[in-house]
Each structure stands twice: as structure tokens, then as C-alpha cells.
mmCIF file of the N, C-alpha and C atoms, coordinates in Angstrom:
data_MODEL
# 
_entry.id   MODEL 
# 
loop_
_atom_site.group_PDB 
_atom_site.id 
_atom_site.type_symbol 
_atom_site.label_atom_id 
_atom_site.label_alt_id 
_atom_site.label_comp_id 
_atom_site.label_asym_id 
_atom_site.label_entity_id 
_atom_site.label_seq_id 
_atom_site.pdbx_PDB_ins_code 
_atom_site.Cartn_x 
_atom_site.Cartn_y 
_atom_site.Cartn_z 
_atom_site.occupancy 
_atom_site.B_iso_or_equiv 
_atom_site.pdbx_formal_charge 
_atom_site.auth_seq_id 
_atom_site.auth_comp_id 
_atom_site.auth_asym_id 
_atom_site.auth_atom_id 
_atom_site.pdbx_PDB_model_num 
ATOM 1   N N  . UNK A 1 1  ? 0.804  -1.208 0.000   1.00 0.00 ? 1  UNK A N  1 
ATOM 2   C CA . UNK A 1 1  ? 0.000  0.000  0.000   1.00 0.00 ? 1  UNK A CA 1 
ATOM 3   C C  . UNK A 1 1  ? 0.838  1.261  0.000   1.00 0.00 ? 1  UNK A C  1 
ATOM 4   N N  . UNK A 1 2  ? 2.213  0.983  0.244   1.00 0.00 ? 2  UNK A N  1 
ATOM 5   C CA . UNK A 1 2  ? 2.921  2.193  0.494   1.00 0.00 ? 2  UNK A CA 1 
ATOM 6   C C  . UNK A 1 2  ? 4.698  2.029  0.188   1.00 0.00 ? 2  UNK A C  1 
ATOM 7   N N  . UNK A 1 3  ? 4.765  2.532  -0.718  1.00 0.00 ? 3  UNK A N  1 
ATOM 8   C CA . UNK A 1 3  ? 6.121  2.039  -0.926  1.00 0.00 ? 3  UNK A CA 1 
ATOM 9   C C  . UNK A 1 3  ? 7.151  3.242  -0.940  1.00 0.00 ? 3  UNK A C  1 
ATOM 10  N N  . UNK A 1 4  ? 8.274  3.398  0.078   1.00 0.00 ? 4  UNK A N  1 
ATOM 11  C CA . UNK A 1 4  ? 8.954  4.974  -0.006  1.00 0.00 ? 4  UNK A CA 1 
ATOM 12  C C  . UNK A 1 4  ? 10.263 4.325  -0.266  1.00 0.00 ? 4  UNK A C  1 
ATOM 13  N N  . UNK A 1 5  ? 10.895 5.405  -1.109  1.00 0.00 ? 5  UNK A N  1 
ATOM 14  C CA . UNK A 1 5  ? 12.235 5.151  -1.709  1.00 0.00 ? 5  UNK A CA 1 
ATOM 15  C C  . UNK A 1 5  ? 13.149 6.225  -1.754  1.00 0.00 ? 5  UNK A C  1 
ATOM 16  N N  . UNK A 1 6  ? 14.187 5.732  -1.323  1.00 0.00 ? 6  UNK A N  1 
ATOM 17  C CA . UNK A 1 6  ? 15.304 6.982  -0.939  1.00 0.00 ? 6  UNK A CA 1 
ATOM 18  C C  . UNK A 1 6  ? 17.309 6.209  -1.463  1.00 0.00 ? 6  UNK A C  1 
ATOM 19  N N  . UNK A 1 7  ? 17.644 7.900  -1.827  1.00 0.00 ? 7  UNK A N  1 
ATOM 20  C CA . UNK A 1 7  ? 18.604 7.436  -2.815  1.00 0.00 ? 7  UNK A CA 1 
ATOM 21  C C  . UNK A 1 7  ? 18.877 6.205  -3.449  1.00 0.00 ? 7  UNK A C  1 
ATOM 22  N N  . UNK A 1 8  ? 17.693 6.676  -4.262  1.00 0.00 ? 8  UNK A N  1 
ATOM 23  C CA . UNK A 1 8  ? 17.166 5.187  -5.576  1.00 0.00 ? 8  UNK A CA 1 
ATOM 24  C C  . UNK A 1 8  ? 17.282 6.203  -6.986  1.00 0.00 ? 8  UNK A C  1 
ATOM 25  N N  . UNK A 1 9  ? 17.511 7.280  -7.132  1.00 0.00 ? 9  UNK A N  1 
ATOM 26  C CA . UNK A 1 9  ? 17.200 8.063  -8.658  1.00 0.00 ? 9  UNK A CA 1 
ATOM 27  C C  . UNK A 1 9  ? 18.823 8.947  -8.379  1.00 0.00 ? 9  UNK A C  1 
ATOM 28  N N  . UNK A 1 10 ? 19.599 8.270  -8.742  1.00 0.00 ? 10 UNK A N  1 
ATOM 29  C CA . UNK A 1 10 ? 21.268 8.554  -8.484  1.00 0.00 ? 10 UNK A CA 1 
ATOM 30  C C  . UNK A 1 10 ? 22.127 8.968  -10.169 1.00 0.00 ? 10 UNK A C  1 
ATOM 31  N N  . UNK A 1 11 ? 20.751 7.303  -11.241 1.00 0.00 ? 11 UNK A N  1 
ATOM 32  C CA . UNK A 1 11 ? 21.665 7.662  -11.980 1.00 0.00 ? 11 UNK A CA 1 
ATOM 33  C C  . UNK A 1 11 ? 20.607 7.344  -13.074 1.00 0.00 ? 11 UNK A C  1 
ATOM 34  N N  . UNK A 1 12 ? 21.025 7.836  -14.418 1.00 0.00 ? 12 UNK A N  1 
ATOM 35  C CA . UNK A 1 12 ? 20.457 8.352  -15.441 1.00 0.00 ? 12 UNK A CA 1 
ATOM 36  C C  . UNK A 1 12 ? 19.103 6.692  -15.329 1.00 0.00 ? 12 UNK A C  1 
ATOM 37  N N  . UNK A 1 13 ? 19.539 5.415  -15.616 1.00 0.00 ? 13 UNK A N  1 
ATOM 38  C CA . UNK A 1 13 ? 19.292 4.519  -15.517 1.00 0.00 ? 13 UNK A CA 1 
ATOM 39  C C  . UNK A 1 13 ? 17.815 4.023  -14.554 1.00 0.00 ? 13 UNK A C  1 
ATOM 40  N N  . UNK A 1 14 ? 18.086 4.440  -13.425 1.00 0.00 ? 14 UNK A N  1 
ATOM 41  C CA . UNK A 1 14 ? 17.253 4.745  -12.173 1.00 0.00 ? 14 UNK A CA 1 
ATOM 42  C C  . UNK A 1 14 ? 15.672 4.725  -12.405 1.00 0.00 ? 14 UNK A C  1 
ATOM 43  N N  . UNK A 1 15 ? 15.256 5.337  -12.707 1.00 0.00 ? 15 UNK A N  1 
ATOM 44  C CA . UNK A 1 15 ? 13.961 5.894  -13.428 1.00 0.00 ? 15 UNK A CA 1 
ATOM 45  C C  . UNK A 1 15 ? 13.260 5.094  -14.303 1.00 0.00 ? 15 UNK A C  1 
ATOM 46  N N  . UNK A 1 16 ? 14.120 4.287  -15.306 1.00 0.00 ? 16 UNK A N  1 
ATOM 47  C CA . UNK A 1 16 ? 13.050 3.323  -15.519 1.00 0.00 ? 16 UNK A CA 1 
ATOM 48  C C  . UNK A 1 16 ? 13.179 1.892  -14.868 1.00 0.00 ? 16 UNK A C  1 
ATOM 49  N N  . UNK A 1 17 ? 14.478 1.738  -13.985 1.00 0.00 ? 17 UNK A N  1 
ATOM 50  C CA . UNK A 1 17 ? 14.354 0.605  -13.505 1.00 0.00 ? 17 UNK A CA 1 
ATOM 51  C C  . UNK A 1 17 ? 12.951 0.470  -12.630 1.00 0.00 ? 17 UNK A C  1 
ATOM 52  N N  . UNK A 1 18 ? 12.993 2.040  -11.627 1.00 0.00 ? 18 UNK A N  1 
ATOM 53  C CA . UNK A 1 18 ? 11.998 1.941  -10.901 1.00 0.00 ? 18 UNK A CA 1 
ATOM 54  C C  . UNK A 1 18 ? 10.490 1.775  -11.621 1.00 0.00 ? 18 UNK A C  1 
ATOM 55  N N  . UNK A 1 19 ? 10.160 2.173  -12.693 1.00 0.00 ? 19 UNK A N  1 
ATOM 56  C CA . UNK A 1 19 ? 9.057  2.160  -13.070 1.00 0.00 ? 19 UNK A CA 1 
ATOM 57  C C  . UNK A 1 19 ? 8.733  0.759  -13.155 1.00 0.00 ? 19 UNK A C  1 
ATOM 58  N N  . UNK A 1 20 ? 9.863  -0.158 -13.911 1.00 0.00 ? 20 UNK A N  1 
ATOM 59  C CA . UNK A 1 20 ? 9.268  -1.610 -14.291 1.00 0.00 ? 20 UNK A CA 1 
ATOM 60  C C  . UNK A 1 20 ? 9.069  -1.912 -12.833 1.00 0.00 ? 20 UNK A C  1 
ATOM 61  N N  . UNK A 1 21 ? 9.869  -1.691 -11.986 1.00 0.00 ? 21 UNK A N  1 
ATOM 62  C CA . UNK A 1 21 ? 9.398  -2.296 -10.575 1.00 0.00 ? 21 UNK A CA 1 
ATOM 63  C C  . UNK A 1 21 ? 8.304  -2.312 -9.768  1.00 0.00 ? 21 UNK A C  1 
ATOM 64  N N  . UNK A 1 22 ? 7.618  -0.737 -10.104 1.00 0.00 ? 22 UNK A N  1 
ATOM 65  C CA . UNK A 1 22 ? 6.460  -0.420 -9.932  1.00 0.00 ? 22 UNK A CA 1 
ATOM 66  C C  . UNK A 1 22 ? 5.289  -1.380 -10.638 1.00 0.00 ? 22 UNK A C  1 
ATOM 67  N N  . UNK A 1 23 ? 5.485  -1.391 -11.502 1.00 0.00 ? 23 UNK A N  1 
ATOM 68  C CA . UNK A 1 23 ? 4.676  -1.732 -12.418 1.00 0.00 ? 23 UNK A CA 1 
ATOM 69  C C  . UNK A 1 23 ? 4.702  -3.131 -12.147 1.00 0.00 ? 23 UNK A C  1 
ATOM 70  N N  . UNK A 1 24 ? 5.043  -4.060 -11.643 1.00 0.00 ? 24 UNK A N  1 
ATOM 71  C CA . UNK A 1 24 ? 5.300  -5.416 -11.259 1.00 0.00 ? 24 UNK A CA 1 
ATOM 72  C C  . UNK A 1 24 ? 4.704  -5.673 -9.836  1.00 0.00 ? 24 UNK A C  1 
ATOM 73  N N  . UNK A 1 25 ? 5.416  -4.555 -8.715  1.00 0.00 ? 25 UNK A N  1 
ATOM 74  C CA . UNK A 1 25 ? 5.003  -4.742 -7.475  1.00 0.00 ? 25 UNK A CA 1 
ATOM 75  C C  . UNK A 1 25 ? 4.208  -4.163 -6.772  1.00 0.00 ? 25 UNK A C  1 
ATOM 76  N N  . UNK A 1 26 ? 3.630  -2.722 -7.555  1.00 0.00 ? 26 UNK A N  1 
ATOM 77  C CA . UNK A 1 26 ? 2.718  -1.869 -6.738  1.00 0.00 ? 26 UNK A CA 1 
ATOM 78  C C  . UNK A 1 26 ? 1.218  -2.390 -7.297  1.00 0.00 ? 26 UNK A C  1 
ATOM 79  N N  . UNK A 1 27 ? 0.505  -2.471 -5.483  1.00 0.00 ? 27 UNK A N  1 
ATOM 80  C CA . UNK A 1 27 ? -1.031 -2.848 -6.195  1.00 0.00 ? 27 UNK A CA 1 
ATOM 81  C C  . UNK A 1 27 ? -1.493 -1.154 -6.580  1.00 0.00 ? 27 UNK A C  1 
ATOM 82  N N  . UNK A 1 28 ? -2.406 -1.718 -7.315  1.00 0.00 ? 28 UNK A N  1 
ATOM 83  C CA . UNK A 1 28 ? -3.218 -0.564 -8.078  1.00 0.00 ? 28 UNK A CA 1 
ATOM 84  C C  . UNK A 1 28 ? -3.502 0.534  -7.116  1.00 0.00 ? 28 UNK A C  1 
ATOM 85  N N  . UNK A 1 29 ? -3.561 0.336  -6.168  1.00 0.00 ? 29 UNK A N  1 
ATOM 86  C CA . UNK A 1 29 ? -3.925 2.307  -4.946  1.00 0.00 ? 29 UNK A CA 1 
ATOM 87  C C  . UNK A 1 29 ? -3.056 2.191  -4.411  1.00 0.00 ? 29 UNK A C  1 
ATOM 88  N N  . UNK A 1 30 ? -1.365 1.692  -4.480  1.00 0.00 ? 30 UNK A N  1 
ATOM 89  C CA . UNK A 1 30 ? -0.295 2.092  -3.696  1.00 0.00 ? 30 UNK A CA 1 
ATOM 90  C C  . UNK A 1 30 ? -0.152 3.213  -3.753  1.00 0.00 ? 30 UNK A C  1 
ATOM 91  N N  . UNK A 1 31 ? 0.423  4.300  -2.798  1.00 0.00 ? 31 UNK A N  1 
ATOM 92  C CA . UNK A 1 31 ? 0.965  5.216  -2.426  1.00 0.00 ? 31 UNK A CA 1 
ATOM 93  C C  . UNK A 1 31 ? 2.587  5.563  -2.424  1.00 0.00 ? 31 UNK A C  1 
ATOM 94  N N  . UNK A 1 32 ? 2.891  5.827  -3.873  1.00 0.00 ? 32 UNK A N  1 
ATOM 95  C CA . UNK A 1 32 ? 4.389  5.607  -3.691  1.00 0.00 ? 32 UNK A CA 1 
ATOM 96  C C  . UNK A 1 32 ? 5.384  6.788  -3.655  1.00 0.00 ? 32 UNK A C  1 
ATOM 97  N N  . UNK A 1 33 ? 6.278  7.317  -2.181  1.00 0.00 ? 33 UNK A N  1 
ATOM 98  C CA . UNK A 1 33 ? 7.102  8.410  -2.443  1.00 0.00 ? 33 UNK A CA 1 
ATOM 99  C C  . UNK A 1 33 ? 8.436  8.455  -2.444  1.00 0.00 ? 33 UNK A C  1 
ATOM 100 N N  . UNK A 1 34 ? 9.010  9.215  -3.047  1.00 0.00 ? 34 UNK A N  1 
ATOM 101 C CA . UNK A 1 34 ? 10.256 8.673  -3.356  1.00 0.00 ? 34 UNK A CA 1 
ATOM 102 C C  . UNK A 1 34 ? 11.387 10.196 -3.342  1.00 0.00 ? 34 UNK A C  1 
ATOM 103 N N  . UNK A 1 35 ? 12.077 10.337 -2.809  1.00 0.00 ? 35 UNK A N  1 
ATOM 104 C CA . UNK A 1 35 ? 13.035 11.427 -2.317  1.00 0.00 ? 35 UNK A CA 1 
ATOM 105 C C  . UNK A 1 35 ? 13.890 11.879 -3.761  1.00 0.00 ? 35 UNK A C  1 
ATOM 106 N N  . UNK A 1 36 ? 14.018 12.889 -4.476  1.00 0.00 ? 36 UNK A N  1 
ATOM 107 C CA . UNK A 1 36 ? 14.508 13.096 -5.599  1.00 0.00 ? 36 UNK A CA 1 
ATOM 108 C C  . UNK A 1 36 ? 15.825 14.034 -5.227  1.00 0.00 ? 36 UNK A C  1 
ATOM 109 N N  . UNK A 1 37 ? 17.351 13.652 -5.603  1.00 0.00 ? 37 UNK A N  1 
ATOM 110 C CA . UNK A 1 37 ? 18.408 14.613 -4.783  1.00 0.00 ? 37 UNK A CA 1 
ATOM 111 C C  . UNK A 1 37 ? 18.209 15.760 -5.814  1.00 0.00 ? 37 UNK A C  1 
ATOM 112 N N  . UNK A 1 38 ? 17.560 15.564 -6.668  1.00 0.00 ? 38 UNK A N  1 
ATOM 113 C CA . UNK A 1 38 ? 17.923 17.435 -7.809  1.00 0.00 ? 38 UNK A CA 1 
ATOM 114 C C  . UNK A 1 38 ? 18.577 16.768 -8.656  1.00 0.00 ? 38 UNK A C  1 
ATOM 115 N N  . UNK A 1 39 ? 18.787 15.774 -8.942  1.00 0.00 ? 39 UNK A N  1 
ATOM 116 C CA . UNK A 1 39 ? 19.816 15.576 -10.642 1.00 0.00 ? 39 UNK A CA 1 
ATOM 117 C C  . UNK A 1 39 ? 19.263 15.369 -11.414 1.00 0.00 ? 39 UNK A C  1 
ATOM 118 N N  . UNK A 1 40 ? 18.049 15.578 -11.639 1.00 0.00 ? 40 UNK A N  1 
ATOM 119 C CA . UNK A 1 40 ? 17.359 15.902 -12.832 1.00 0.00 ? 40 UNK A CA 1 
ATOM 120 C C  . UNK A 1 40 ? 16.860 14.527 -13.346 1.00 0.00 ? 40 UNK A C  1 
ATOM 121 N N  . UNK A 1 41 ? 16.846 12.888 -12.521 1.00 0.00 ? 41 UNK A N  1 
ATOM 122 C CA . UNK A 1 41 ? 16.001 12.033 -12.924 1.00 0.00 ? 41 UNK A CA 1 
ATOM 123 C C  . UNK A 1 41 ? 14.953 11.697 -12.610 1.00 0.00 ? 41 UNK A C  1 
ATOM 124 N N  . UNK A 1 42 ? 14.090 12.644 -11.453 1.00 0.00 ? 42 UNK A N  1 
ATOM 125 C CA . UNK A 1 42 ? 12.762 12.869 -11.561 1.00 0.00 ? 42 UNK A CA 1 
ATOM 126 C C  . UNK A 1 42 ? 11.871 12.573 -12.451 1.00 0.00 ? 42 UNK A C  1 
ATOM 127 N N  . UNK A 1 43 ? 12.295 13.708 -13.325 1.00 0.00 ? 43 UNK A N  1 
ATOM 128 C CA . UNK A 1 43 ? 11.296 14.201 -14.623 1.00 0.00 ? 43 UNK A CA 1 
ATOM 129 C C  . UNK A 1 43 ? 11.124 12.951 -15.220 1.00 0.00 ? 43 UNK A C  1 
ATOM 130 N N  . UNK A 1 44 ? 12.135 11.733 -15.330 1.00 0.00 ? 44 UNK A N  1 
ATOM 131 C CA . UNK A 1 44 ? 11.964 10.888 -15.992 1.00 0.00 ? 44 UNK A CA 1 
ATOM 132 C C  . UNK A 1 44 ? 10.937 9.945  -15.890 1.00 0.00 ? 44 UNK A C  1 
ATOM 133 N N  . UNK A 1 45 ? 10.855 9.969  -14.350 1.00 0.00 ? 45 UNK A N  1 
ATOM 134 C CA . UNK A 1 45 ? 10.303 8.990  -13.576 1.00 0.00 ? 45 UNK A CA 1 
ATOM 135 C C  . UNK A 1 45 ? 8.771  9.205  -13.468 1.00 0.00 ? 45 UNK A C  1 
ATOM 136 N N  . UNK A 1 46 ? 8.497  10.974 -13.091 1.00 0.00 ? 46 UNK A N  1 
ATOM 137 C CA . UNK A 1 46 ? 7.315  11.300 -13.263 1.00 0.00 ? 46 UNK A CA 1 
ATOM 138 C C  . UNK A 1 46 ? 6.363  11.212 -14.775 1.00 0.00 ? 46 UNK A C  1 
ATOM 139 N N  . UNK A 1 47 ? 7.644  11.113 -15.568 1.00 0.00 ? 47 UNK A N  1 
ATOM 140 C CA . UNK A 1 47 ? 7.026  10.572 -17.351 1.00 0.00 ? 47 UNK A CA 1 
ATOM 141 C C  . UNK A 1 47 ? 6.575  9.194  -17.335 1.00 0.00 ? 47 UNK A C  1 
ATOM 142 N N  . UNK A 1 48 ? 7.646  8.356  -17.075 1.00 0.00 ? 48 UNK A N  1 
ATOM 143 C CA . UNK A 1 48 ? 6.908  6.740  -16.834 1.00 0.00 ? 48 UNK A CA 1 
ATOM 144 C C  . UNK A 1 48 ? 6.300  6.332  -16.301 1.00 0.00 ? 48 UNK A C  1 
ATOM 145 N N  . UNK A 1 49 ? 6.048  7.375  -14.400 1.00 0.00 ? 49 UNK A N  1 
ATOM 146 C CA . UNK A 1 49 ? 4.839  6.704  -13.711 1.00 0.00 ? 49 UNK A CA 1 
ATOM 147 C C  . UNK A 1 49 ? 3.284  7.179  -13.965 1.00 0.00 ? 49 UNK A C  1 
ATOM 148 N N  . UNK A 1 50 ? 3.290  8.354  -14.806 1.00 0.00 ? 50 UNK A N  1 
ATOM 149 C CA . UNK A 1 50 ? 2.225  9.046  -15.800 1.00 0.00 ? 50 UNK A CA 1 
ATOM 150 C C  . UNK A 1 50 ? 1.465  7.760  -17.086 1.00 0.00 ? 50 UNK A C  1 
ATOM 151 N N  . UNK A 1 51 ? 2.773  7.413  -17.488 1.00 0.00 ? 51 UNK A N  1 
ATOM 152 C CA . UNK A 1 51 ? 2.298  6.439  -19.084 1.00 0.00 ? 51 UNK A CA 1 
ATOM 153 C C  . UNK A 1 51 ? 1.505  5.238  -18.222 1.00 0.00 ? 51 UNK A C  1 
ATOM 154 N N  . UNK A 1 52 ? 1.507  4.787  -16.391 1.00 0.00 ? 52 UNK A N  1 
ATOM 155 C CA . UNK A 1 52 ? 1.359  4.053  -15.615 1.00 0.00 ? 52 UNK A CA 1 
ATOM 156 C C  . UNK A 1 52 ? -0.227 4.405  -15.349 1.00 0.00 ? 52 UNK A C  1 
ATOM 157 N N  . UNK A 1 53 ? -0.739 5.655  -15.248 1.00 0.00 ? 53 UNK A N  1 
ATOM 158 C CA . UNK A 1 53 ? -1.965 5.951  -14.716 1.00 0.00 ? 53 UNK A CA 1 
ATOM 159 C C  . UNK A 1 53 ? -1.685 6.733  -13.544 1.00 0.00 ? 53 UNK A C  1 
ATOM 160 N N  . UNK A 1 54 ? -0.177 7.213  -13.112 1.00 0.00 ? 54 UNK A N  1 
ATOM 161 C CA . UNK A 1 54 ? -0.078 7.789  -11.907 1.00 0.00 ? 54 UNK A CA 1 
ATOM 162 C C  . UNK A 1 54 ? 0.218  9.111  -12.238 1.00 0.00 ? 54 UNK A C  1 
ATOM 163 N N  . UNK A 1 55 ? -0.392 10.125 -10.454 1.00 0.00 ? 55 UNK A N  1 
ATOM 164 C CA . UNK A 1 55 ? -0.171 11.439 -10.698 1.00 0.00 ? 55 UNK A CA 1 
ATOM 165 C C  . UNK A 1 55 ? 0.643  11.681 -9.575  1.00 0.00 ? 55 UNK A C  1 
ATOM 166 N N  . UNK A 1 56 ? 1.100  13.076 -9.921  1.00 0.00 ? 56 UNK A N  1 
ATOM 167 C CA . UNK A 1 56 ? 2.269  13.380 -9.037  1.00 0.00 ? 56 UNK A CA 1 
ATOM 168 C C  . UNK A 1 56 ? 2.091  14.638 -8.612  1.00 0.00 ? 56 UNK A C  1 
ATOM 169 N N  . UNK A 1 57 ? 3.024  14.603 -7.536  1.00 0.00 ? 57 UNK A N  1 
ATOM 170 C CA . UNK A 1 57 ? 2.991  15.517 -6.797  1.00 0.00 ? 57 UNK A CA 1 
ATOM 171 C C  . UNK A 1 57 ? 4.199  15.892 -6.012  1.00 0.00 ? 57 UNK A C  1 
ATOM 172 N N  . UNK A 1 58 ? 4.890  17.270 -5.846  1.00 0.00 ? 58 UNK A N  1 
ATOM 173 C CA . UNK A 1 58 ? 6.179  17.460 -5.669  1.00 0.00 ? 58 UNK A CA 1 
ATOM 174 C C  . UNK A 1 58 ? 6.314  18.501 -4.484  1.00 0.00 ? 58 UNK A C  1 
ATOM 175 N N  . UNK A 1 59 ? 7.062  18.379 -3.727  1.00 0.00 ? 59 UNK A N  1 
ATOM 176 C CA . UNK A 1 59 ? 7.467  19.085 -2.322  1.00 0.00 ? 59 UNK A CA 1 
ATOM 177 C C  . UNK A 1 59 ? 8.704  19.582 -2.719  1.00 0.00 ? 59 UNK A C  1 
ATOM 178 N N  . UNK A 1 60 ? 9.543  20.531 -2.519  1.00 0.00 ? 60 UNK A N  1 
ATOM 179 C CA . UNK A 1 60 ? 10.961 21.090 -2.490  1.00 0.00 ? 60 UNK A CA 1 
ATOM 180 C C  . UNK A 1 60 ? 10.689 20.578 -0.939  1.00 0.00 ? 60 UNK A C  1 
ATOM 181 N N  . UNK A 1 61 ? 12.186 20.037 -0.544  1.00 0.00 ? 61 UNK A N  1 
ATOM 182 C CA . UNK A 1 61 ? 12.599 19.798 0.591   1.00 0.00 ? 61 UNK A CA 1 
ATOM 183 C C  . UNK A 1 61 ? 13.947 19.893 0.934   1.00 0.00 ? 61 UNK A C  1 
ATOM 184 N N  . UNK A 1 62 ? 14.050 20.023 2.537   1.00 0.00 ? 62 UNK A N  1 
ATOM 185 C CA . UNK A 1 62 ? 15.559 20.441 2.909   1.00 0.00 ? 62 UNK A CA 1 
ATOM 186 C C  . UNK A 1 62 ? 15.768 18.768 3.157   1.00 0.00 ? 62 UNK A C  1 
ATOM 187 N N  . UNK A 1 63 ? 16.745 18.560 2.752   1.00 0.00 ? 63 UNK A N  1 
ATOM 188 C CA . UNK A 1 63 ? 17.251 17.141 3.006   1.00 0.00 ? 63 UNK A CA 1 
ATOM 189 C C  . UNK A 1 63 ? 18.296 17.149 3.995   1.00 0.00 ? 63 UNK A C  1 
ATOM 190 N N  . UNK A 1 64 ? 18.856 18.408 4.379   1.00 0.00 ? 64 UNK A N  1 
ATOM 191 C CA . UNK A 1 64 ? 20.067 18.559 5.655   1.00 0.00 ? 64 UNK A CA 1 
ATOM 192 C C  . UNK A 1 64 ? 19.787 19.953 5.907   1.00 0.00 ? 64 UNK A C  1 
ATOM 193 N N  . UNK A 1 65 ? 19.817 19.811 7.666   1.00 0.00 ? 65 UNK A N  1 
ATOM 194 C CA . UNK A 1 65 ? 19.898 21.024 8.377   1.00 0.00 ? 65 UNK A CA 1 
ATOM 195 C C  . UNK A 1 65 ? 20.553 22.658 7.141   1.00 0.00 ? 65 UNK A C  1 
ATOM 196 N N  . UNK A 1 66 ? 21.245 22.045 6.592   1.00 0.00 ? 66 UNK A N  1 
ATOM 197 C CA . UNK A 1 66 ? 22.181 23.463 6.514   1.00 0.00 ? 66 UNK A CA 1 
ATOM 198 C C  . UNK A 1 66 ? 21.773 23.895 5.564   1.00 0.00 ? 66 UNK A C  1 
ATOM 199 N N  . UNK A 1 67 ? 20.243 23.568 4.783   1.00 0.00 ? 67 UNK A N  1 
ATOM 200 C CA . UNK A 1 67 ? 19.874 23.745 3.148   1.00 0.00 ? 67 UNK A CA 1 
ATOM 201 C C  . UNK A 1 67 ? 19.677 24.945 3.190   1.00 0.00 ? 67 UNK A C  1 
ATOM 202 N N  . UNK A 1 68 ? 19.486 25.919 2.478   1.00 0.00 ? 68 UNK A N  1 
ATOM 203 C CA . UNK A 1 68 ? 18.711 27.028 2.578   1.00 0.00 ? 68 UNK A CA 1 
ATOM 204 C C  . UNK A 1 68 ? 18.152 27.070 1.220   1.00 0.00 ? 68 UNK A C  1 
ATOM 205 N N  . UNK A 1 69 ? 16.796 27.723 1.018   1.00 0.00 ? 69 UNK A N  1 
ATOM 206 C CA . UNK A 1 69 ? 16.327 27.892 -0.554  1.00 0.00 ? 69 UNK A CA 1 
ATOM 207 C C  . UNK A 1 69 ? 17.304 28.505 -0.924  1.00 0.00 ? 69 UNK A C  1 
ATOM 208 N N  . UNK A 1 70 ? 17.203 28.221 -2.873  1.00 0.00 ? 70 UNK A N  1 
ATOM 209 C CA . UNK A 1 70 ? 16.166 26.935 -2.869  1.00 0.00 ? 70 UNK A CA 1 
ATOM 210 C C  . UNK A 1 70 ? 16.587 25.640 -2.823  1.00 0.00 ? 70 UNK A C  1 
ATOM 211 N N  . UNK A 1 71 ? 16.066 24.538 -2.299  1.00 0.00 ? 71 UNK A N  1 
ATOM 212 C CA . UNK A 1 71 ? 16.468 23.597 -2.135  1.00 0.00 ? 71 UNK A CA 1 
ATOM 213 C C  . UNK A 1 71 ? 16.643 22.962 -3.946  1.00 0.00 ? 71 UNK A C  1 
ATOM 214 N N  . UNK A 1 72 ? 17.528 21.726 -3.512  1.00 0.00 ? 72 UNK A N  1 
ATOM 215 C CA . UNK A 1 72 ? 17.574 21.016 -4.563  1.00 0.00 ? 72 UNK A CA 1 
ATOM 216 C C  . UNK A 1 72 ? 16.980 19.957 -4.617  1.00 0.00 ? 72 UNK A C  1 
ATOM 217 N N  . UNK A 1 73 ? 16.884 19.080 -3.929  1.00 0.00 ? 73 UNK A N  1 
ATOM 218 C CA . UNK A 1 73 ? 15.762 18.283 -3.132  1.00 0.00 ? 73 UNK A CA 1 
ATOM 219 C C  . UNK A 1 73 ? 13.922 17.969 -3.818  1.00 0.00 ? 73 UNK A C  1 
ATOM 220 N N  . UNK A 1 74 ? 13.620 16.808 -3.835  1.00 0.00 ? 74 UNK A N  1 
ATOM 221 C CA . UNK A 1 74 ? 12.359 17.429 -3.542  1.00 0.00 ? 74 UNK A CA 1 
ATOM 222 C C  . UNK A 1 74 ? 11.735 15.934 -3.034  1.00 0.00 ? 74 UNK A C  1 
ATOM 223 N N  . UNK A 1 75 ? 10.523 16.040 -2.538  1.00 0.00 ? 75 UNK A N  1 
ATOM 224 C CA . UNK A 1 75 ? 9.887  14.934 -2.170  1.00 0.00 ? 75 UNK A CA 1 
ATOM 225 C C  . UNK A 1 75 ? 8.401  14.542 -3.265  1.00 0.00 ? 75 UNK A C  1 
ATOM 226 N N  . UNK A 1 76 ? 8.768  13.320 -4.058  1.00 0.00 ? 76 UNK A N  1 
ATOM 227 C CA . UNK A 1 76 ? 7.760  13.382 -5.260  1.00 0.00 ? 76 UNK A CA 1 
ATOM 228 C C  . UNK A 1 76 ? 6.889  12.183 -4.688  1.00 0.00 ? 76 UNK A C  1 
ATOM 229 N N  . UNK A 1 77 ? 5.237  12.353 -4.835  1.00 0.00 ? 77 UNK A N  1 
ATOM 230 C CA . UNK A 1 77 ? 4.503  11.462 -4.457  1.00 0.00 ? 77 UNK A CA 1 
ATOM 231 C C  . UNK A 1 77 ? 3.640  11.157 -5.670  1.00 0.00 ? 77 UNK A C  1 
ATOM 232 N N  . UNK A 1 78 ? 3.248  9.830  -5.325  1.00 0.00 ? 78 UNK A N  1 
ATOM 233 C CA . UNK A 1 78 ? 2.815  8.976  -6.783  1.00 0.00 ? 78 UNK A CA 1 
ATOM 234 C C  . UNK A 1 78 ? 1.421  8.435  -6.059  1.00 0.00 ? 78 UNK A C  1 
ATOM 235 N N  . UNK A 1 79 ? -0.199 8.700  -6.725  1.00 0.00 ? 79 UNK A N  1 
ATOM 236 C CA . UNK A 1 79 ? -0.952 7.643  -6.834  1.00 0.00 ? 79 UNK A CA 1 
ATOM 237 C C  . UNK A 1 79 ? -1.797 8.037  -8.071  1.00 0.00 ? 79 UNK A C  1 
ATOM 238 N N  . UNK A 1 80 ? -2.334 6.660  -8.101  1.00 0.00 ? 80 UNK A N  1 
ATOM 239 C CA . UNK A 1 80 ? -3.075 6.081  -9.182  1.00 0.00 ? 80 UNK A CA 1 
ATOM 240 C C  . UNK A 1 80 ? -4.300 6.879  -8.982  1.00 0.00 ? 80 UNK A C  1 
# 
């Protein structure tokens, strides 16, 4: 029902591994969030879990005390 994932989108690759994984292991109303560091494989991910039936939703977040905006960070949430 709930699947959270953290430094999992590191490298270009990342993004669709996670999708097939999704797509294999998440039941249909999972709740899935997943910590994005800013390197830009988000976008990818939010493209494949879209072609999935999923919508998203994005937080900027401080990931360490010392962040100050804007963060690079963000916290992306996924449901169906």
C-alpha cells in the first residue's frame, strides 16, 4: 500500500528501472514516495509513472539542516 524510496534516482538509468518495478510490485492504490536529490532524474520517472496511470505531486525539501532555498531536493509522491 505504500512504498517509499530513498537514494534510488542517483543515476540516469534509475527511473526506468523503478518504473518496471512499480509496475510489477505496486497494487493498483499504492501510495508511492520517493526522495529526488535534484539531478534531474525525476522528470523521468514522473514521465513513466504518468504512461502508468499515476499522478504526481512534488514538495521542495531540505534534506540537511544546513539547506537554505532553494532547495535542490524534492519529495515526489505517486498515486493512481
Amino acid at each position: 500500500d505504500l512504498i517509499i524510496g530513498s537514494d534510488v534516482l542517483y543515476q540516469r538509468d534509475h527511473a526506468d528501472l523503478l518504473a518496471g518495478f512499480f509496475a510489477e510490485h505496486a497494487n493498483p492504490h499504492a501510495e508511492i514516495l520517493i526522495t529526488d536529490p535534484g539531478r534531474n532524474h525525476g522528470n523521468a520517472l514522473n514521465r513513466a509513472l504518468a504512461a502508468q496511470g499515476y499522478a504526481c505531486t512534488q514538495e521542495r525539501r531540505r534534506f540537511e539542516a544546513s539547506e537554505n532555498p532553494p532547495f535542490r531536493g524534492r519529495l515526489l509522491g505517486y498515486r493512481r
